[in-house]
C-alpha positions in Angstrom: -15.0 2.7 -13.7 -16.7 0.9 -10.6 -14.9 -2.5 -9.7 -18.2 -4.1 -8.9 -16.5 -7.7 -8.3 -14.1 -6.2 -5.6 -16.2 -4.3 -4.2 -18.4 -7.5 -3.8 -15.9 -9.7 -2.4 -14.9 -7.0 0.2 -19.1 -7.0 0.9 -19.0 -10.8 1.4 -15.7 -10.6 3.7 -17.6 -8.4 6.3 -20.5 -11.2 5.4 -18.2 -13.9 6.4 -17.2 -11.9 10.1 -20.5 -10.9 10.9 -21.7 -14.8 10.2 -18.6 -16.1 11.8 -19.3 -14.1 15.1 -23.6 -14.4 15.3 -24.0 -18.2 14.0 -24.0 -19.6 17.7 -27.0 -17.4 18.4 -29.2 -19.9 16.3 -30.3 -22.8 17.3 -29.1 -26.2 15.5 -32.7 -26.2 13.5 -32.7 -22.6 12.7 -28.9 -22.5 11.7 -29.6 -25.6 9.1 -32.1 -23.8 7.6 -30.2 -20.7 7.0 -27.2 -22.5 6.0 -29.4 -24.2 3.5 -30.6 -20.7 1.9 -26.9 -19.0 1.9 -25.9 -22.9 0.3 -28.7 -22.0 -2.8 -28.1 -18.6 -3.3 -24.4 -19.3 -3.8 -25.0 -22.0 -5.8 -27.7 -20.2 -7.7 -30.5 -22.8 -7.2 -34.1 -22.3 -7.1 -35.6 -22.5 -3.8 -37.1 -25.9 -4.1 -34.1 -27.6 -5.8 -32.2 -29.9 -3.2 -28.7 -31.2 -3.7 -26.8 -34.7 -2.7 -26.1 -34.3 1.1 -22.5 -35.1 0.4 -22.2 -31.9 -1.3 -23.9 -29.9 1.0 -21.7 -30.9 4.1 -19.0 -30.3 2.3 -19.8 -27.0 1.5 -20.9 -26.7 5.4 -17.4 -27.8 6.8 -15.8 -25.5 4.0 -18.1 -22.3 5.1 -17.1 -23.3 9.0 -13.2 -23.4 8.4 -13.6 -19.9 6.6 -16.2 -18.8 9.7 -13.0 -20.1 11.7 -10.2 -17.8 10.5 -12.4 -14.8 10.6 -14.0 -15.3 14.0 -11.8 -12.4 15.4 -11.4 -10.2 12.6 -12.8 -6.6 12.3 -15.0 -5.8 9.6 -13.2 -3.9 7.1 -14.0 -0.4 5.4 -15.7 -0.8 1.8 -13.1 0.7 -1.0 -14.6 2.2 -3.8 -12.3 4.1 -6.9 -9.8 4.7 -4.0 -12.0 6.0 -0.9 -12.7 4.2 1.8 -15.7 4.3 3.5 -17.4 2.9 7.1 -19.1 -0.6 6.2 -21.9 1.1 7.7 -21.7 4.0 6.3 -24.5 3.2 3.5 -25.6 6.7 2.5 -21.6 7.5 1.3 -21.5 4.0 -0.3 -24.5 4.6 -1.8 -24.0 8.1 -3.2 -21.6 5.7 -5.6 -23.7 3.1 -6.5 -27.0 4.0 -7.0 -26.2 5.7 -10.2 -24.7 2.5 -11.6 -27.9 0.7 -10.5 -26.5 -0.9 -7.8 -27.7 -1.1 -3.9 -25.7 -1.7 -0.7 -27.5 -2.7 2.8 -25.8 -2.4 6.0 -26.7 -2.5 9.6 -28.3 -4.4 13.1 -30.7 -7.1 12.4 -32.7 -9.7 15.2 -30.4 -9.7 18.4 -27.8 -6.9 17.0 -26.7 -9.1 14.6 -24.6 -7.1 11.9 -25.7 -7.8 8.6 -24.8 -6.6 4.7 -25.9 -7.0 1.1 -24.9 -5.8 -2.0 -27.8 -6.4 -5.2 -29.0 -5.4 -8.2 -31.6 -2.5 -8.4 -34.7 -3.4 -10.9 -37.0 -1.1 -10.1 -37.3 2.4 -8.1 -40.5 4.2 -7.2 -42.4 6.2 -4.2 -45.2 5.4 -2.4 -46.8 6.9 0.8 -43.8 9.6 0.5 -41.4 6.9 0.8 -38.7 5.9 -1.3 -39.5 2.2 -2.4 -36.2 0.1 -4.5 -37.3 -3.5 -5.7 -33.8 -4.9 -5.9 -33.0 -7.9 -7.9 -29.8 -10.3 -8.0 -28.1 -10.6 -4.9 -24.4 -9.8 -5.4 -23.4 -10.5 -1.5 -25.3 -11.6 1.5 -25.0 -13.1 4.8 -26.6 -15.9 7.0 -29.7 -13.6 6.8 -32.7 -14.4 4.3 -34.9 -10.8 4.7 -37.5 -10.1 2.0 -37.8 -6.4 2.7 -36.7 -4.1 5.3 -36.2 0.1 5.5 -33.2 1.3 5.6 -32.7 5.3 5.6 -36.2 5.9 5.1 -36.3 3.7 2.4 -38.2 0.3 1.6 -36.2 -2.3 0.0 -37.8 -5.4 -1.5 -35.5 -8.1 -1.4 -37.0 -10.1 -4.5 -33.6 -13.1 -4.5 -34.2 -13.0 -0.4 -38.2 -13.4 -0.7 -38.7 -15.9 -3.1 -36.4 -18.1 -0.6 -38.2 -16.7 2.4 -41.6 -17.5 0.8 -40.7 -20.9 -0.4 -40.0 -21.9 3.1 -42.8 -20.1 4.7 -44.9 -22.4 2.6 -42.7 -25.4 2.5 -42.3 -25.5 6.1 -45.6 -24.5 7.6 -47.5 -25.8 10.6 -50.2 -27.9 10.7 -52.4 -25.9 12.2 -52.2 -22.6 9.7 -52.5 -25.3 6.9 -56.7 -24.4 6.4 -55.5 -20.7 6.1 -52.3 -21.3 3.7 -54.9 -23.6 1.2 -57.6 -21.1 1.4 -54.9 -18.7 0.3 -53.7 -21.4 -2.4 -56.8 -21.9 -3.9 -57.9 -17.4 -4.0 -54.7 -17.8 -6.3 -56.0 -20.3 -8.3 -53.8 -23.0 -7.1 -55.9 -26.3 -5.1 -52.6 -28.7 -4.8 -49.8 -28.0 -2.6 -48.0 -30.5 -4.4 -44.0 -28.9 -5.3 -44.8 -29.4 -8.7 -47.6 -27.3 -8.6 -45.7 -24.5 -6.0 -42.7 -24.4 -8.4 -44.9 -23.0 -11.0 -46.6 -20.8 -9.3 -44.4 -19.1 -6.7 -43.6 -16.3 -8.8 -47.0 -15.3 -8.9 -47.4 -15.6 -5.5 -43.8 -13.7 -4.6 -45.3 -10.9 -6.8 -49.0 -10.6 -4.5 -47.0 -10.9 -1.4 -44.8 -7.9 -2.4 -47.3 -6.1 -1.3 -47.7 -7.6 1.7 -43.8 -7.0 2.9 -44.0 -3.6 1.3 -46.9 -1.6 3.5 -45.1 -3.6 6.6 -42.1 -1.7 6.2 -44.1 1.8 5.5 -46.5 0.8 8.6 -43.7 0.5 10.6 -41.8 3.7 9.5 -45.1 5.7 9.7 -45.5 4.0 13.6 -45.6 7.1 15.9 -46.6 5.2 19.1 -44.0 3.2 19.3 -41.2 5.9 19.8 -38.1 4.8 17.6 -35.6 6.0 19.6 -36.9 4.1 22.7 -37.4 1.2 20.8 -34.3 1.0 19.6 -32.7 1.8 23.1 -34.7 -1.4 24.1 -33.6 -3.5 21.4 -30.0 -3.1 22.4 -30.2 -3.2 25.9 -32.1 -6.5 25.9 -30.6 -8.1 22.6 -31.4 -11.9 22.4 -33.6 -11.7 25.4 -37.6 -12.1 25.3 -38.3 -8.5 25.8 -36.2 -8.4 22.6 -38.8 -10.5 21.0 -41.5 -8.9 22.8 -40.7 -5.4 21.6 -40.3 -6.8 18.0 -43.3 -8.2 18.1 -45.2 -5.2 19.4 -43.5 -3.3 17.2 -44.3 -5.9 14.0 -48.1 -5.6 15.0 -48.3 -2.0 15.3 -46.6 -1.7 12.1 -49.4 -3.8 9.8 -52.4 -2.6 11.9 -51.4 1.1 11.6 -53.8 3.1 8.8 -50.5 3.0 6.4 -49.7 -0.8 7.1 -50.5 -4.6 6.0 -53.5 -4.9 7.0 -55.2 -1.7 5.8 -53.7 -2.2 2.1 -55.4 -5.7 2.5 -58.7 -4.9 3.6 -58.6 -1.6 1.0 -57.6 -3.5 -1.9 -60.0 -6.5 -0.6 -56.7 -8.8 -1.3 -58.0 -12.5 -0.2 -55.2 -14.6 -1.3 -53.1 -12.0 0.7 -55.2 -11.9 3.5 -54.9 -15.7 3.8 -51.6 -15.7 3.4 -50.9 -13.5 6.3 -52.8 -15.6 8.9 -51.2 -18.5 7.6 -48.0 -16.9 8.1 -48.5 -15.3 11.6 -46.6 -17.2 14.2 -44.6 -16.6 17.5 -45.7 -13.3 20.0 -47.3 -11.6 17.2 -50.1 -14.4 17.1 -50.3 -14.2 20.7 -51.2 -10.8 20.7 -53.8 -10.8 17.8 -56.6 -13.8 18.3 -59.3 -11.9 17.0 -57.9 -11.9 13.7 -57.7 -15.7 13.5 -61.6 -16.2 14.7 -62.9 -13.0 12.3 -60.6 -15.1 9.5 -62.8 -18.2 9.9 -66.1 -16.4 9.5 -64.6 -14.2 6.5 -64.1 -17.7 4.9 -67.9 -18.1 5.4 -69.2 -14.7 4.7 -66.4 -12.6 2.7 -67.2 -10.1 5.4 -64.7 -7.5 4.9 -65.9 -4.9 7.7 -65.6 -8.2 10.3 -61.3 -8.1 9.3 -61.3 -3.9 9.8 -62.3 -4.8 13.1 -60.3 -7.2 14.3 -57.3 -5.2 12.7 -58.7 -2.0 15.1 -59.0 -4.1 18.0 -55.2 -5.8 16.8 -53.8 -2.6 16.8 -55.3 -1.1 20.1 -53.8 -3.8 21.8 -50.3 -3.6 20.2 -50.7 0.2 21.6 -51.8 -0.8 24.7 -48.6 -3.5 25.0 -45.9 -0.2 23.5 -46.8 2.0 26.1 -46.7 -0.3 29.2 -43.5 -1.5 27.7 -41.7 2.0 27.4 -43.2 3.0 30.9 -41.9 0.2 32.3 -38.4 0.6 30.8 -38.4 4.0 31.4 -39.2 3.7 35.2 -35.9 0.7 35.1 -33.8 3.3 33.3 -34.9 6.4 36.0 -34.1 3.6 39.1 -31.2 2.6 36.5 -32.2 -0.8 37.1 -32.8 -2.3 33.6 -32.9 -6.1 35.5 -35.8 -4.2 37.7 -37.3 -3.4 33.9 -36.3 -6.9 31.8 -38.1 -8.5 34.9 -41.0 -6.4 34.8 -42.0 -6.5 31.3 -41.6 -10.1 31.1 -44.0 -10.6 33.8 -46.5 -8.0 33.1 -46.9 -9.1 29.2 -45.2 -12.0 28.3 -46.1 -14.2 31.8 -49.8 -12.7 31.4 -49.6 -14.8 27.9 -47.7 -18.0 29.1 -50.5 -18.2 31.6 -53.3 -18.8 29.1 -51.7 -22.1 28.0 
């Protein structure tokens, strides 16, 4: 018999360390908000339900106290029917749980951050070659509020995770993307942005954006130009730094310009709503890097000119592997004059100071 509630409450103990250890990385704002997801999905509220702010904080001081005794634990193996196995050891766990329709995540998010899940599998299929699992209730889960991510080779659709993510994508956007998020709106039928209107419809959009997070994840395990294994080297030798972001973002843009990404499902399935969505939704570096998009967005809106988007995305994703290979010369040079400050200087001012300059 699988103890699926200890093995849970051994998932969210290594939850509670990794969250214990990493919550200082965020910033006051960007700690709030994921306090305020983990505070719904252990409460099991919708994503637009709000409680007293009483309630909250004193669920806030509670989850600090228990951040407080755990700040120097270990995490601890995961016991299943009397083995013990690595907590990132999720092939083993998984060998267990898959046939009881259960799912465990494990391993390095944004900045190195440690991060697990255990959920519910719905739905298992393959596309592109690749193993896809739709997973449902979340069981355990940290600070972190991921709709999908690939793990092993695998995509996982994080369907509790998304419908949070989306709601505040929306909830929460900038002024300035507000043209693209209503055109997006209204190609799903929906012309008020009042909550009322969002509650009702969020499940439809959750279930077009699937899609969207989906070929992301297969764009980026199909990217060859970015080499994994120097990306990865790069990602922990400059974890919470900008080249961090910088790679990530390169990386992000390669992976939904690339012929088995985003953008290519978009433009083949001539998805509109989802197109919108993803312009309205494109923020940070990755925006930086792809202004064509934005103007040949505006003229589709005119025009429903789909061979204007398959351009931009070619001239997107020429520049994404222009910005990979100057960044793994460059850190490749640091690590031959084993410099990596030599390398971290470098790539800041050969991408990211070429982009701070047109401000």
């Amino acid at each position: 018999m699988l103890q699926l509630d200890e093995i849970t409450r051994q998932v969210l103990h290594n939850c509670d360390i990794s969250d214990a250890n990493n919550a200082g990385m965020y910033s006051i704002c960007g700690l709030a908000l994921r306090l305020r997801d983990l505070y719904k999905w252990e409460q099991g509220l919708p994503p637009w339900e709000e409680r007293e702010s009483a309630a909250v904080l004193e669920w806030i001081a509670a989850k600090e106290d228990k951040w407080e005794r755990h700040a120097d634990d270990d995490f601890r193996p995961i016991s299943i029917n009397g083995q013990a196995f690595d907590p990132f050891d999720t092939a083993g766990i998984n060998a267990i749980l898959a046939p009881h329709n259960i799912f465990y995540g494990a391993g390095y998010a944004r900045s190195l951050k440690p991060t697990f899940f255990l959920a519910v599998i719905e739905e298992r299929s393959t596309i592109d070659e690749t193993p896809v699992y739709i997973l449902a209730r979340e069981l355990a889960r940290d600070l972190l509020t991921i709709p999908a991510l690939s793990q092993e080779n695998c995509v996982l659709i994080r369907q509790d995770s998304a419908r949070l993510y989306l709601w505040d994508c929306i909830f929460y956007i900038k002024k300035s993307a507000r043209s693209a998020l209503n055109f997006a709106l209204a190609s799903c039928g929906i012309n008020d942005r009042r909550p009322e209107d969002l509650r009702r419809h969020l499940a439809g959009i959750l279930e077009a954006q699937k899609a969207t997070y989906l070929y992301h994840e297969i764009g980026e395990l199909h990217d060859t130009v970015f080499e994994r294994d120097i990306w990865r080297e790069i990602i922990a030798a400059f974890p919470y730094s900008p080249v961090e972001y910088l790679a990530r973002a390169v990386k992000d843009l390669l992976a939904d310009t690339n012929e088995h990404g985003t953008l290519q499902h978009i433009v083949k399935e001539r998805k509109t709503a989802s197109l919108a969505f993803y312009v309205a939704f494109l923020d940070g570096l990755p925006k930086e890097f792809f202004p064509e998009l934005f103007s040949a967005f505006q003229q589709f809106t005119q025009t429903n000119d789909w061979g204007m988007i398959d351009r931009a995305i070619a001239s997107g994703y020429r520049t994404a592997a222009k910005h990979a290979g100057l960044v793994m010369d460059l850190y490749r040079e640091g690590v031959r004059k084993k410099d990596l400050k030599w390398a971290e200087t470098n790539i800041q001012q050969g991408l990211l100071g070429k982009y701070t300059q047109k401000k």
